[in-house]
PLY file of the C-alpha trace (Angstrom):
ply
format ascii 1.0
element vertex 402
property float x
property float y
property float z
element edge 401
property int vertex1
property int vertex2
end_header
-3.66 -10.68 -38.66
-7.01 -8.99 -39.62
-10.40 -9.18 -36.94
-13.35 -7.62 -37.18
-13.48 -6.61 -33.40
-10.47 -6.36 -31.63
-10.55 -5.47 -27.82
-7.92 -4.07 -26.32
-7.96 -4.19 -22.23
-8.41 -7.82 -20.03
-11.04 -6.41 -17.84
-15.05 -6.66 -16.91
-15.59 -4.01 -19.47
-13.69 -5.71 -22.79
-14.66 -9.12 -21.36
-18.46 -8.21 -21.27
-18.63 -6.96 -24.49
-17.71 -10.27 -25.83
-21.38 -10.71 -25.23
-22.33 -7.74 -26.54
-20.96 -8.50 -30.28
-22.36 -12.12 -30.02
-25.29 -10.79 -28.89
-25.86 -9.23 -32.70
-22.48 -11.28 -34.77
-22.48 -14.47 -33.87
-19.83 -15.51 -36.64
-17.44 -12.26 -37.01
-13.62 -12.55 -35.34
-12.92 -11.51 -32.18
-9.68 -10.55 -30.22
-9.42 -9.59 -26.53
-5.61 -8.54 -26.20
-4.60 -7.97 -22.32
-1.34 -6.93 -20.35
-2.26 -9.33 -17.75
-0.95 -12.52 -16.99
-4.98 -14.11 -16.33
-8.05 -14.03 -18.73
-10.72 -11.91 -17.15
-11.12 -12.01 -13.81
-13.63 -10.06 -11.10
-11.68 -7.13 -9.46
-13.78 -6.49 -6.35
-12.83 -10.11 -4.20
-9.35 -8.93 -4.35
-9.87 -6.10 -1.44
-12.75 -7.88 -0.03
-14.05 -11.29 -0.06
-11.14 -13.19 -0.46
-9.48 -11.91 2.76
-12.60 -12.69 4.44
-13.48 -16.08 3.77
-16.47 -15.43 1.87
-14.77 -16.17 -1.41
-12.34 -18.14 -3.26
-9.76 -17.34 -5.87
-11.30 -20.17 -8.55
-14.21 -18.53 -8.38
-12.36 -14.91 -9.64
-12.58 -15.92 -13.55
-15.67 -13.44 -15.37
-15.90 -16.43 -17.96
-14.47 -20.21 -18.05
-12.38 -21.34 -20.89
-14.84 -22.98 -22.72
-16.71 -19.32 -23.15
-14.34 -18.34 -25.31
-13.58 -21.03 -27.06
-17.81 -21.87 -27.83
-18.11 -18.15 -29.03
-15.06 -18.00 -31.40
-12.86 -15.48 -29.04
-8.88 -15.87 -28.97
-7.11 -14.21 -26.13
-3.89 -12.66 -26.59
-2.50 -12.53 -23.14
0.61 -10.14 -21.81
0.36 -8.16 -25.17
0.59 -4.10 -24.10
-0.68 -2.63 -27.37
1.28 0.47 -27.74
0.18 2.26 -30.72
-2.44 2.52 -32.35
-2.81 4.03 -36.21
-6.60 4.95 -37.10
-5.90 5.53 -40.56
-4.76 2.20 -41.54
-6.83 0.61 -38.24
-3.47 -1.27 -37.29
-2.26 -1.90 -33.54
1.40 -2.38 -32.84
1.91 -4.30 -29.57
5.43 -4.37 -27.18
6.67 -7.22 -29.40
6.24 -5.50 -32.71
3.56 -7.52 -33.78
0.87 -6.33 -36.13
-3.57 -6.37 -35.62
-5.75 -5.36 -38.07
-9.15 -4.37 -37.24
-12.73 -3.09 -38.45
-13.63 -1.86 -34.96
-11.85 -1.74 -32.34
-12.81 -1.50 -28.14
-10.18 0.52 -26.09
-10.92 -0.96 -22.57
-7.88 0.62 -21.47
-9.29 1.17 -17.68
-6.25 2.72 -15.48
-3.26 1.70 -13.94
-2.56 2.93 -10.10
-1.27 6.35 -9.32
2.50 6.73 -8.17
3.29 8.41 -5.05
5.67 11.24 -6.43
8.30 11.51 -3.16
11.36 10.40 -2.68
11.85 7.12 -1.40
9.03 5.46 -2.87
10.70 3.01 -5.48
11.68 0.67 -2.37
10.86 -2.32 -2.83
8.33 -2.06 -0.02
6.03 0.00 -1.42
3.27 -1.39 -3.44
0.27 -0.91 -4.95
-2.89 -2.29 -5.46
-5.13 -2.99 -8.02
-4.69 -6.73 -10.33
-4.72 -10.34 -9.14
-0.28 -10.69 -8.80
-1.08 -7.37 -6.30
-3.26 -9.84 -4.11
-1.29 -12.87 -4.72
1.90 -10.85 -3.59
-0.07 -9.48 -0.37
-1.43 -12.96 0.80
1.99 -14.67 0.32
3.49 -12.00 2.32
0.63 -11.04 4.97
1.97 -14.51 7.39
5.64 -11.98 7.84
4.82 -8.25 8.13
3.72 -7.24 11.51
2.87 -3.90 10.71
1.75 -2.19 7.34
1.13 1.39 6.07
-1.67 1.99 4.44
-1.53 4.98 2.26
-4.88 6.61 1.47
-8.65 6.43 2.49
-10.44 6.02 -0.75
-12.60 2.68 -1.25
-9.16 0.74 -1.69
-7.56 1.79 0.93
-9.96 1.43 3.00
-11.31 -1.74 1.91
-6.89 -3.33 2.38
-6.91 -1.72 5.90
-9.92 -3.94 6.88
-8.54 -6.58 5.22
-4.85 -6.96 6.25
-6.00 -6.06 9.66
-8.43 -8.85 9.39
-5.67 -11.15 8.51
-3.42 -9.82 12.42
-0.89 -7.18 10.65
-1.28 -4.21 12.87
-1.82 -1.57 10.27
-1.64 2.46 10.44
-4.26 3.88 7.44
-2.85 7.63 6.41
-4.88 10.14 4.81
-4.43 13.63 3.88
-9.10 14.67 4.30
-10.35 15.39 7.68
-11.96 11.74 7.32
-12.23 8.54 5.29
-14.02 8.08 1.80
-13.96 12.08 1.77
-15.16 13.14 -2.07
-18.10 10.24 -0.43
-19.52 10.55 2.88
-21.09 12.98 4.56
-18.86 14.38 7.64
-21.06 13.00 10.25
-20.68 9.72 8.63
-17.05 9.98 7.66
-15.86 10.61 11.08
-17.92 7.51 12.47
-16.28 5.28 10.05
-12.77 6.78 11.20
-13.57 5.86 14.97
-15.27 2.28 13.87
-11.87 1.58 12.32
-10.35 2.94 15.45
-12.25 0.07 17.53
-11.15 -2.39 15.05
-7.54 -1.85 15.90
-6.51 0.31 12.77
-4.80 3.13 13.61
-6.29 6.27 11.51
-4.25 9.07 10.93
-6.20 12.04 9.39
-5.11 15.13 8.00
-1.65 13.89 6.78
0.29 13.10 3.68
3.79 10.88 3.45
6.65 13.21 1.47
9.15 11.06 2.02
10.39 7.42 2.27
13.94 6.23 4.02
14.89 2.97 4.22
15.44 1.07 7.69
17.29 -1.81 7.11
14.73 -4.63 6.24
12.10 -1.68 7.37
10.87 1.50 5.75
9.92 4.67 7.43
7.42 7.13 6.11
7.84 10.99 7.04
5.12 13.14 6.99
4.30 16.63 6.48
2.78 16.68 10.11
6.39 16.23 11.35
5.74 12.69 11.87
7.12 9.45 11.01
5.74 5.56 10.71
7.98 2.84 10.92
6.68 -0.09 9.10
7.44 -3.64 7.27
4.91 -3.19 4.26
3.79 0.08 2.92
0.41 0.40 0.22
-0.94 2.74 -1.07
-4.17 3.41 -2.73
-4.66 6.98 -4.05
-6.94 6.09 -7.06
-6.14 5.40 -10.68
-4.82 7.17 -13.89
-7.14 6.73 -17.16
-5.21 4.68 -19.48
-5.53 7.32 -22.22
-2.30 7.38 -24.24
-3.12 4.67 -26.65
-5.99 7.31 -27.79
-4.31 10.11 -27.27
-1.43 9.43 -29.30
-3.68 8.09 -32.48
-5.25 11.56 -32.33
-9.04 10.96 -30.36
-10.29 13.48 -28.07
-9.11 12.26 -24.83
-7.33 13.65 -21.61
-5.84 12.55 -18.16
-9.60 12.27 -17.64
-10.24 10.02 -19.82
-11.45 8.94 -23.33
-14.73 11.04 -24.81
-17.33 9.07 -26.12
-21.23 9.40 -26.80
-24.14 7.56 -25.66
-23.52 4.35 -27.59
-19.57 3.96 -26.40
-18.44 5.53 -29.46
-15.05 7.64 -29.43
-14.54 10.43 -32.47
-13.79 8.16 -34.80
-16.49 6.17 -36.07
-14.59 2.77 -35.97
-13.36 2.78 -32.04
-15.27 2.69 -29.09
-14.32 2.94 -25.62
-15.96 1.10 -22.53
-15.54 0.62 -18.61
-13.33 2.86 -16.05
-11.47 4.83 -18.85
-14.49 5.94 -20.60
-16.01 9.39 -20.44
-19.50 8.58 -21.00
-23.12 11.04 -20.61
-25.24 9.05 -18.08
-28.65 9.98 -19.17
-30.19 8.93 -16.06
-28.68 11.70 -14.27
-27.53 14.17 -17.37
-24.28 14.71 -16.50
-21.00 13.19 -18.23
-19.25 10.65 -15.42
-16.20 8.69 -15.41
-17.35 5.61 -13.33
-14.61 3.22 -11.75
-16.97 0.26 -10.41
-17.45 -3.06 -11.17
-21.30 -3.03 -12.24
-20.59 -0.38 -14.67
-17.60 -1.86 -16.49
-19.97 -5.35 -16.96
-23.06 -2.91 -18.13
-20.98 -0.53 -20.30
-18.91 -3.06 -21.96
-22.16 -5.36 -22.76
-23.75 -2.11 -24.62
-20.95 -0.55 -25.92
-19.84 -4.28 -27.53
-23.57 -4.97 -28.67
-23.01 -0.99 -30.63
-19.75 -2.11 -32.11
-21.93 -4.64 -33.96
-24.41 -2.75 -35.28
-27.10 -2.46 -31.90
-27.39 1.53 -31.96
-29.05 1.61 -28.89
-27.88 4.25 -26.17
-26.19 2.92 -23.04
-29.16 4.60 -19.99
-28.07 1.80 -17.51
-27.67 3.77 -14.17
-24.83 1.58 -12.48
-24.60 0.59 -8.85
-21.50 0.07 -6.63
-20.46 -1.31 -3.14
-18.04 -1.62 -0.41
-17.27 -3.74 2.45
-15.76 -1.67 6.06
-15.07 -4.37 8.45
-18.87 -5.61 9.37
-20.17 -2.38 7.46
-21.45 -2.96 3.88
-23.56 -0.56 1.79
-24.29 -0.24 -2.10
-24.30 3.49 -3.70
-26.40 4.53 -6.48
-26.19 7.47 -8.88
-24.33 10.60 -8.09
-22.73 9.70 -4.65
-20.92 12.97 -3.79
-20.17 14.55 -0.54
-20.15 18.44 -2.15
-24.19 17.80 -2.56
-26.36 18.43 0.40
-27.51 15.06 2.42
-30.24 13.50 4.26
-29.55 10.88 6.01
-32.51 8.87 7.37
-31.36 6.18 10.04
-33.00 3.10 11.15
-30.14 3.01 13.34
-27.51 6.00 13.58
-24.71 5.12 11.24
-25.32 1.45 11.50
-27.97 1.02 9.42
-30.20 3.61 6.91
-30.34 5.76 4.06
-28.29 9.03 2.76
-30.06 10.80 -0.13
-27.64 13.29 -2.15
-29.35 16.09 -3.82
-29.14 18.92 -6.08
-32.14 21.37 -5.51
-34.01 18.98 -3.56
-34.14 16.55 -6.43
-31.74 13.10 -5.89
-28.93 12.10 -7.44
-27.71 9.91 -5.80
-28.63 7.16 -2.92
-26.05 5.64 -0.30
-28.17 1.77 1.18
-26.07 1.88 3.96
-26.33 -1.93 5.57
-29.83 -1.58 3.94
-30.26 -4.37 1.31
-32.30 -4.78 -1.52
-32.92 -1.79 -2.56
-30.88 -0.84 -5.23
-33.94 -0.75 -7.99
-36.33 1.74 -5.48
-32.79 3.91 -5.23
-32.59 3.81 -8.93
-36.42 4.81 -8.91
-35.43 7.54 -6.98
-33.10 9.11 -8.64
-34.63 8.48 -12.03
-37.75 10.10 -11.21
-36.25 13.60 -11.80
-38.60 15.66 -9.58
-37.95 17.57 -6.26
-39.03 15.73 -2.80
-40.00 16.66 0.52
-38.06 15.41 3.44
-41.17 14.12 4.75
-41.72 12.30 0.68
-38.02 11.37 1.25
-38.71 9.83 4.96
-41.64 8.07 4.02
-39.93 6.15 0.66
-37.53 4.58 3.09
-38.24 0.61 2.12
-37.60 -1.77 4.93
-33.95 -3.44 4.50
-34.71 -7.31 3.36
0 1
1 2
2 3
3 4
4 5
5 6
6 7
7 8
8 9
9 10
10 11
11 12
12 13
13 14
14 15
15 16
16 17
17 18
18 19
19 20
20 21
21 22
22 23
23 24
24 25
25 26
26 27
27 28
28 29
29 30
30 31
31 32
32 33
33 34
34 35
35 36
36 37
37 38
38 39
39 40
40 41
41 42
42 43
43 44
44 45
45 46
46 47
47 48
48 49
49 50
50 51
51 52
52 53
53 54
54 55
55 56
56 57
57 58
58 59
59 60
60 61
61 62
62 63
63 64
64 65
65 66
66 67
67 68
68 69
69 70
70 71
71 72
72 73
73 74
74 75
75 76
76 77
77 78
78 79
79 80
80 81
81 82
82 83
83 84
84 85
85 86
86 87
87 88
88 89
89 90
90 91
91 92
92 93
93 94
94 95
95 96
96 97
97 98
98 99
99 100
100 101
101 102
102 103
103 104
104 105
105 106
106 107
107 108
108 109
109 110
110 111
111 112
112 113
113 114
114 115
115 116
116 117
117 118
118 119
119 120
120 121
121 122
122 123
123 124
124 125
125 126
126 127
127 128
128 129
129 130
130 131
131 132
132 133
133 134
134 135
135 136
136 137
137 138
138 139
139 140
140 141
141 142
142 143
143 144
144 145
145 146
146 147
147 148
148 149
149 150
150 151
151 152
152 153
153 154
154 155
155 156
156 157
157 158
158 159
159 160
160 161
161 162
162 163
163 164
164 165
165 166
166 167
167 168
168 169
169 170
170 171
171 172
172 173
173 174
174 175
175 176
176 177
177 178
178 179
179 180
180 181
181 182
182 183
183 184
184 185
185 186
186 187
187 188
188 189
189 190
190 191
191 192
192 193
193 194
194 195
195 196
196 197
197 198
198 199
199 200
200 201
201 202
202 203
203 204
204 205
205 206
206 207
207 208
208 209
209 210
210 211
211 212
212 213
213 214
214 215
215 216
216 217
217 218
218 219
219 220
220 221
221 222
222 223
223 224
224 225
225 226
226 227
227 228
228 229
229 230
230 231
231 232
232 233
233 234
234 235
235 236
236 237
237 238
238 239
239 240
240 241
241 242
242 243
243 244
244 245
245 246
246 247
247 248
248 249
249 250
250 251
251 252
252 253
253 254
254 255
255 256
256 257
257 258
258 259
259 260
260 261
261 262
262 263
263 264
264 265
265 266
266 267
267 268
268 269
269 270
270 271
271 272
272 273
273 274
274 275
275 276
276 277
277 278
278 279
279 280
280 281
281 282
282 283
283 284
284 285
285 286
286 287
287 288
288 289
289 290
290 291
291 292
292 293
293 294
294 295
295 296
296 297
297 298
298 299
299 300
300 301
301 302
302 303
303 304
304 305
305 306
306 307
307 308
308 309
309 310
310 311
311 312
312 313
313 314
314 315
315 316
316 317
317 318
318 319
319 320
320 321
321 322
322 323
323 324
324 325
325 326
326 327
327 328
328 329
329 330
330 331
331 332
332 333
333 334
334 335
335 336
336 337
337 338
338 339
339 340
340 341
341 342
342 343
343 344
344 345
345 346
346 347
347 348
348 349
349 350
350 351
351 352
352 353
353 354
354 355
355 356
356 357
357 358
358 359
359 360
360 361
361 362
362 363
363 364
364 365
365 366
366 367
367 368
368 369
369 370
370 371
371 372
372 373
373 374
374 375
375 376
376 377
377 378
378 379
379 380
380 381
381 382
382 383
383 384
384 385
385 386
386 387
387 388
388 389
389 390
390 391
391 392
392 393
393 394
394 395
395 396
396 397
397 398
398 399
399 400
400 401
């Protein structure tokens, strides 16, 4: 069947631009094709809010039924599109079935990285990332005593809080001197890894798993320290790979890094446009070219980069936010959030409560609201306003958290 948009990926980013194209073709056919099992759903709940009462899995959907149905959209659910010819703009999907578009949306996002040692295709070793992950976890959480948690990015850290929330006893493993390394400033890093100390996770820093052996109903994790973890549950969450070999193999400029595209969303060819965590995209805002994994970014993106596909033109300059939740610890991040830039952290209360500036020449890039709320436009003022500061101009643009 022909469409005039077809988008190929089930999350925030291909969901979003749904409103995008209506925004500027109200009448022109529209295909979301996804791997998944759901329609679009919010990611974010799955490490955090669910697991802590503060959420509820009807709430996950991005849109209800009826959305797609009032604006013309058919889903094509647990199709894995698996090549793509830009010549004839045809898709091929798993079954052999045939889509014909005039532009297309690759919304591809990522798929969790494997741990590469031996031992880890048992059966209890998992990953995390899409709603059967947490449904699998939550079903299972009442019977492990103990889990493994590989890795100390944001979701390892964020399924550490959470399955220790829920009474497993849980050891988190991590190869950096501290958690959310590429992140957090040391000073910082090493307070969360004692905070999750006090909460009863055992943090283990400077240490990778390279192998697996089964236990009999158990599963034991050797490291390169010379130690080992015996455990019921083992996950791991050592960030994503770019789901780039749809574009690859039809020819666009693309790597492991992701897809290339310009300031509207669109790839090198003229008829395909990319959106959300896969996308390689110049953030004007900050002049540099990003690859952004978060949640606020994949809604923004898609919207533009969807509203471009039908004829918008207008550059995507959105400068995205993101946030995490560490036990009773929550902060939002804007910008440039990188712990190989200098710092300044200025604390209303040490490491409880304040805010880390990252900069490049004195100018910021970047802004960390630790537990400091509603401030993510004056952040975004911040960094948008280009110009070297002062510690002292930096101290005294602190806003009060509301």
């Amino acid at each position: 069947m022909a469409y005039d948009y077809i988008i190929v990926g089930g999350g925030l980013a291909g969901a979003s631009a749904i409103e995008g194209i209506r925004a500027h073709d109200p009448k022109g056919s529209v295909l979301l094709l996804s791997r998944e099992n759901h329609p679009p759903y919010h990611r974010p709940p799955l490490s955090k809010d669910l697991w802590f009462g503060k959420s509820t899995p009807d709430k996950l959907p991005y849109r209800s039924p009826e959305y797609y149905r009032e604006n013309g959209v058919e889903l094509g659910l647990r199709k894995d599109i698996v090549e793509l010819d830009t010549e004839r703009r045809m898709l091929w999907d798993d079954h052999g079935a045939t889509y014909e578009y005039g532009k297309l949306l690759l919304a591809t996002g990522g798929t969790p990285r494997r741990l590469n040692v031996p031992g880890a295709d048992h059966e209890t070793v998992h990953y995390f990332r899409y709603l059967e992950d947490y449904l699998y976890l939550q079903e299972r959480v009442g019977r492990v005593r103990h889990a493994l948690v590989i890795g100390a990015g944001f979701i390892g850290m964020e399924i550490a809080a959470a399955l220790r929330h829920a009474g497993v006893d849980v050891t988190l493993l991590f190869p950096d001197p501290y958690p959310l390394h590429r992140v957090l400033p040391r000073d910082l890093g090493f307070f969360v890894a004692d905070y999750y100390r006090q909460k009863g996770v055992e943090a283990v820093s400077g240490e990778a798993v390279i192998r697996f052996e089964d236990a009999g109903g158990e599963i034991v994790a050797y490291t390169n320290g010379g130690n080992s973890v015996t455990t019921d549950l083992v996950v791991a969450g050592v960030g994503i790979e770019a789901g780039t070999d749809l574009a690859e193999g039809a020819g666009l400029e693309a790597s492991s890094g992701g897809i290339e595209v310009d300031e509207y969303g669109c790839t090198t060819d003229p008829n395909i446009y990319s959106a959300g965590d896969v996308a390689v995209y110049p953030c004007l805002p900050i002049q540099r070219r990003l690859r952004t994994e978060h949640w606020d970014h994949a809604i923004q993106h898609g919207k533009a980069v969807g509203a471009n596909m039908a004829g918008a033109h207008k550059a995507y300059d959105y400068l995205p936010f993101f946030y995490s939740d560490l036990f009773d610890l929550g902060w939002e991040a804007v910008g440039e959030v990188e712990s190989h830039l200098d710092t300044h952290a200025v604390w209303k209360q040490e490491h409880r409560e304040g805010v880390v500036y990252y900069l490049w020449d004195e100018v910021v890039q970047g802004v960390l609201l630790w537990n400091t709320w509603g401030a993510v436009d004056w952040a975004r003022g911040m960094i948008q306003a280009r110009k070297p500061t002062t510690r002292e101009e930096r101290e005294a643009a602190v806003p009060a958290s509301s």
